[in-house]
C-alpha positions as CSV (number, residue, x, y, z in Angstrom):
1,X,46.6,134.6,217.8
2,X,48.1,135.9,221.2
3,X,47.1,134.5,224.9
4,X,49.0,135.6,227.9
5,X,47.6,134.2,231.4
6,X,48.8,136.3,234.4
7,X,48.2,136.5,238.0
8,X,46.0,139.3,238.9
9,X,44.7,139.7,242.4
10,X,46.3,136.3,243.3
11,X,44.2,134.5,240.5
12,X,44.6,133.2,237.1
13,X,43.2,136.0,234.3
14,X,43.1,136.6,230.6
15,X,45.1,139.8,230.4
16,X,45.5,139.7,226.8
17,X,44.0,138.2,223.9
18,X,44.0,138.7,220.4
19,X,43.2,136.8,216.8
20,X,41.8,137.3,213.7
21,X,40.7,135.1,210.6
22,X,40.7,132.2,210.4
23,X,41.0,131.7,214.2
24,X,38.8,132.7,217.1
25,X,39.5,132.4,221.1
26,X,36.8,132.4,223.5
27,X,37.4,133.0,227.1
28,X,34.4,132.1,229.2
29,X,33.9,134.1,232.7
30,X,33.0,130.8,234.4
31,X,33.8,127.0,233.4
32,X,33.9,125.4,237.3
33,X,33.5,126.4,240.4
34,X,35.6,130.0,241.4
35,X,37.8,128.1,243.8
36,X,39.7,126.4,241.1
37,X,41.2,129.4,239.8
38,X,41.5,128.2,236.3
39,X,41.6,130.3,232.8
40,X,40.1,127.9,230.1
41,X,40.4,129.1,226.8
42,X,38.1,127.7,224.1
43,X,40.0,127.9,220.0
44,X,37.3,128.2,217.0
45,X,37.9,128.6,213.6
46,X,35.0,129.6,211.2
47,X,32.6,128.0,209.1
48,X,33.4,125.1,212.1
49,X,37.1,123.8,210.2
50,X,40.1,124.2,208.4
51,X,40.2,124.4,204.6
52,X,42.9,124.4,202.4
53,X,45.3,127.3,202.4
54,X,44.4,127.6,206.2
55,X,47.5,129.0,208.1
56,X,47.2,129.2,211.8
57,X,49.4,130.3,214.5
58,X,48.9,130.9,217.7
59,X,50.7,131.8,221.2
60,X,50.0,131.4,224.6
61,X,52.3,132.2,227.4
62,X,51.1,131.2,231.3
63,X,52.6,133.0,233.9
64,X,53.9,131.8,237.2
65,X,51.4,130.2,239.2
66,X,48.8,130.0,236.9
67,X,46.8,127.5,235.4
68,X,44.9,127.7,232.0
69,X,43.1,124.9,229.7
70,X,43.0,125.4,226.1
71,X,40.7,122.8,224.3
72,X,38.3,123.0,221.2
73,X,34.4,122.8,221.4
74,X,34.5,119.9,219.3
75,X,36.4,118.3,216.9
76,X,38.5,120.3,214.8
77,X,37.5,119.0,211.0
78,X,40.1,119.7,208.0
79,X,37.8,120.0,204.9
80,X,39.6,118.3,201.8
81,X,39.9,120.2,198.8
82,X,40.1,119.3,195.0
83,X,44.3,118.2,194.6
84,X,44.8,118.9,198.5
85,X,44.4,115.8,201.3
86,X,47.8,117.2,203.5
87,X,47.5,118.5,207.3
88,X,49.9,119.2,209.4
89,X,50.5,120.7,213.0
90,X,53.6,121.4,215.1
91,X,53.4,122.6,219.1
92,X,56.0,124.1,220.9
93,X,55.8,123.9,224.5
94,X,58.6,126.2,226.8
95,X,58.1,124.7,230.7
96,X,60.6,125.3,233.5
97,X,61.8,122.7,236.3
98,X,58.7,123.1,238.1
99,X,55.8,123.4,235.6
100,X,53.1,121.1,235.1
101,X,51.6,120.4,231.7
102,X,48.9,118.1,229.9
103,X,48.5,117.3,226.4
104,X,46.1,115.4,225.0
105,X,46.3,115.3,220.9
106,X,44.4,113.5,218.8
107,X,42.6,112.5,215.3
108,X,40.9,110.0,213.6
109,X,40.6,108.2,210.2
110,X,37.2,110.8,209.2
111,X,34.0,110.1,208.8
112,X,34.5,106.3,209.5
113,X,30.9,105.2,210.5
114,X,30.4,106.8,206.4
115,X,32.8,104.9,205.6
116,X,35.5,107.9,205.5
117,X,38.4,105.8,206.5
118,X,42.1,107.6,206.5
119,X,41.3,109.1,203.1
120,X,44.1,111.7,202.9
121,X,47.5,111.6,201.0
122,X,49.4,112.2,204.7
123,X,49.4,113.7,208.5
124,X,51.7,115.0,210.5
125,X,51.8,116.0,214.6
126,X,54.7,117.2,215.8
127,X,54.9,118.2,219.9
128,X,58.0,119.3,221.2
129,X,58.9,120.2,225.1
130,X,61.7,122.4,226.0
131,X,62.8,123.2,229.6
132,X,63.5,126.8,229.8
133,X,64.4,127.8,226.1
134,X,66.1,125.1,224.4
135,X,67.1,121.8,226.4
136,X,64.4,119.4,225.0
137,X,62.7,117.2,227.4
138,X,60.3,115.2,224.6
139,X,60.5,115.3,220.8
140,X,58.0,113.3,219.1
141,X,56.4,113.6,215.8
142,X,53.5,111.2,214.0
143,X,53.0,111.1,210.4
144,X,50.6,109.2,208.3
145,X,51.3,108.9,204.4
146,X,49.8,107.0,201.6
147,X,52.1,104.2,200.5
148,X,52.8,102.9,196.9
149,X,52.7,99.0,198.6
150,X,50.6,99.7,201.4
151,X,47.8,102.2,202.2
152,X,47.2,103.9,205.5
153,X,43.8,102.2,205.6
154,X,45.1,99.0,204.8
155,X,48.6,99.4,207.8
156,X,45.6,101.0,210.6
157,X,43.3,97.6,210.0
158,X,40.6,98.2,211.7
159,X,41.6,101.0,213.9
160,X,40.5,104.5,213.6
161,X,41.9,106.7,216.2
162,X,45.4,107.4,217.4
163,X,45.7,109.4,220.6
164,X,48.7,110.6,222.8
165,X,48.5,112.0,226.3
166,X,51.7,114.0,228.0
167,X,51.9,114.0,231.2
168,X,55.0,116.3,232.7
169,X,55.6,118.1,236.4
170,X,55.7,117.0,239.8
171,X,51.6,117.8,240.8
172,X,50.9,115.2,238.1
173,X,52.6,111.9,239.4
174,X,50.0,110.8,240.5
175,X,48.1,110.4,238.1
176,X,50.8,109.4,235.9
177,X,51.3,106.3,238.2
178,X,47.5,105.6,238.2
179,X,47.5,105.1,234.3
180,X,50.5,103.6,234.1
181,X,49.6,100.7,236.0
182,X,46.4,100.6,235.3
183,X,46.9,100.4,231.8
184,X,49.7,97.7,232.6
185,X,47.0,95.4,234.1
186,X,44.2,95.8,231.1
187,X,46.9,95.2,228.8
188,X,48.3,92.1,230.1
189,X,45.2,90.8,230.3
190,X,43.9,91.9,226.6
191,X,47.3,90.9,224.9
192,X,47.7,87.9,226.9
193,X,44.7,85.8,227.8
194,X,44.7,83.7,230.8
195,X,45.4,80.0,229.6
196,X,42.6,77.3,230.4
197,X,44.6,75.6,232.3
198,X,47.8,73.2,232.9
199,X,50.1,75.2,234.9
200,X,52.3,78.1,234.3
201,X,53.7,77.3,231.1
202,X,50.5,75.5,229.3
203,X,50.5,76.3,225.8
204,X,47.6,79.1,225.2
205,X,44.9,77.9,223.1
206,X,45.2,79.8,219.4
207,X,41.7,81.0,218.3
208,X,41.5,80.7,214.3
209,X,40.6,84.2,214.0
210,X,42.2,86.3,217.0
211,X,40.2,89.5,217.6
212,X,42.3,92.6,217.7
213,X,41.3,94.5,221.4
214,X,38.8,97.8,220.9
215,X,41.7,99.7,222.5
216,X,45.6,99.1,222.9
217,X,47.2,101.8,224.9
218,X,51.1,101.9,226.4
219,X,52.4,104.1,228.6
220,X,56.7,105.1,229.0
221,X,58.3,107.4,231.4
222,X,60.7,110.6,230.2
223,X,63.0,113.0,230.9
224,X,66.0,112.6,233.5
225,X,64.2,113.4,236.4
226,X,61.4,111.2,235.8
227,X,58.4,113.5,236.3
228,X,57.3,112.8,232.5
229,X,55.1,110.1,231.1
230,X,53.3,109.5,227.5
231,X,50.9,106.9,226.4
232,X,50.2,106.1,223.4
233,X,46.7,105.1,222.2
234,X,45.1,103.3,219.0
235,X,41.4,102.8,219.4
236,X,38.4,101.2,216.6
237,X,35.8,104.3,218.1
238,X,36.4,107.7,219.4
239,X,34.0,106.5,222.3
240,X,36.7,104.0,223.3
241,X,39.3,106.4,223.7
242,X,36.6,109.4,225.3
243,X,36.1,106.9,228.6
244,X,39.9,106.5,228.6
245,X,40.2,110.3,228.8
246,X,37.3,110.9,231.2
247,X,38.8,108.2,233.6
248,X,42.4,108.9,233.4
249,X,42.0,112.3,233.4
250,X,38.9,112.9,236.2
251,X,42.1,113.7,238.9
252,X,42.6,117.1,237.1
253,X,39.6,118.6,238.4
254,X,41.2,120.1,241.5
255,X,43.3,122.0,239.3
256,X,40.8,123.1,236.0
257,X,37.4,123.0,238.1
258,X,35.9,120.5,236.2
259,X,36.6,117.0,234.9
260,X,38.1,116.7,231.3
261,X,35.7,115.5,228.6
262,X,32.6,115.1,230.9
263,X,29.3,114.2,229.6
264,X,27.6,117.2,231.4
């Protein structure tokens, strides 16, 4: 597929688009309200997944002073196939000093409430940044594989989604320092109980069977100039990690029209 997002009559529009099987792009006329000025750009694929021997590429260039959102109705499913349990992705994102960009990327262990739980031989995300053309601002790749001592079932516990959310460019600091401390304070206080009492160095009480927290989420600062933040989130539902999004992410409104992953 091809995107390119282009200022025309001082506003953000679709002036070109283009895919074909297995992927489709649909470009609404209205998401939010028509002061927001945002393009959002909705990827399908048919029969509602991937399958195996699914190839997809896809480009999208935004031009100066534009803004565009590119999400999914719902949750991209990869179908498994007899002798096939691989999927693997790889984004390439080209900013420049002043850019602002979110990513929000995401899976889970399957069908997990029918007992679907990380049954696949491996996984693999890889996101890359690159200022300009090719000076990288943030390198990361995830990938899950089956072990011969250890399966990923049994190394994830109980946990059943992994999330990370990229936060880069100066309009965004903001909320970058909201979730950073915010998730500072919920985390100290999850991963570190308050002790019952006995002053500041009372031994903590050890429960016999320590409950692991419903969400554990960090967040670290990159690139030189400091306008770049990740966190990192592990979660037991995909409801968990929806309210994490919804409230972390509500400040982006101004710029898309509407609040990420609202309920309306």
């Amino acid at each position: 597929g091809v995107v390119r997002v282009e200022k025309v009559r001082g506003r953000s529009a679709v002036t070109r688009c283009f895919a074909k099987y297995p992927l489709k792009i649909i470009v609404p006329s209205k998401v939010g309200p028509a002061s927001s000025g945002a393009v959002w750009l909705y990827v399908l694929t048919y029969g509602g997944g991937i399958v195996s021997g699914d190839k997809i590429s896809c480009a999208v260039t935004v031009g100066d002073g534009c803004t565009a959102a590119m999400t999914t109705q719902a949750s991209t499913k990869v179908y498994k196939a007899v002798g096939s349990k691989c999927s693997e992705q790889k984004q390439v994102f080209h900013v420049s000093g002043d850019s602002n960009l979110v990513i929000v990327d995401w899976f889970t262990s399957g069908r997990y409430e029918s007992g679907e739980k990380w049954d696949f031989t491996s996984y693999k995300s890889v996101n890359h940044i690159l200022l300009e053309e090719y000076q990288p601002l943030f390198i990361d790749s995830v990938l899950l594989e089956q072990g011969s001592d250890c399966t990923i079932a049994e190394r994830m516990q109980e946990y059943n989604v992994v999330a990370m959310v990229v936060l880069l460019g100066p309009k965004l600091k903001h909320i970058q320092d909201q979730m950073q401390d915010e998730v500072k304070n919920v985390m100290s206080v999850q991963l570190h109980p308050p002790t019952s009492g006995g002053g500041r160095y009372a031994a903590r009480p050890q429960a016999l069977h320590p409950q692991s927290p419903p969400l554990v989420a960090s967040c670290s600062p990159f690139s030189r100039m400091g306008t770049g933040m990740v966190a990192r989130i592990v979660a037991v539902s995909t409801e968990s990690v929806y309210t994490f999004l919804r409230h972390h992410l509500a400040a982006l409104e101004p710029f898309l029209g509407v609040t990420p992953y609202s309920s309306s």
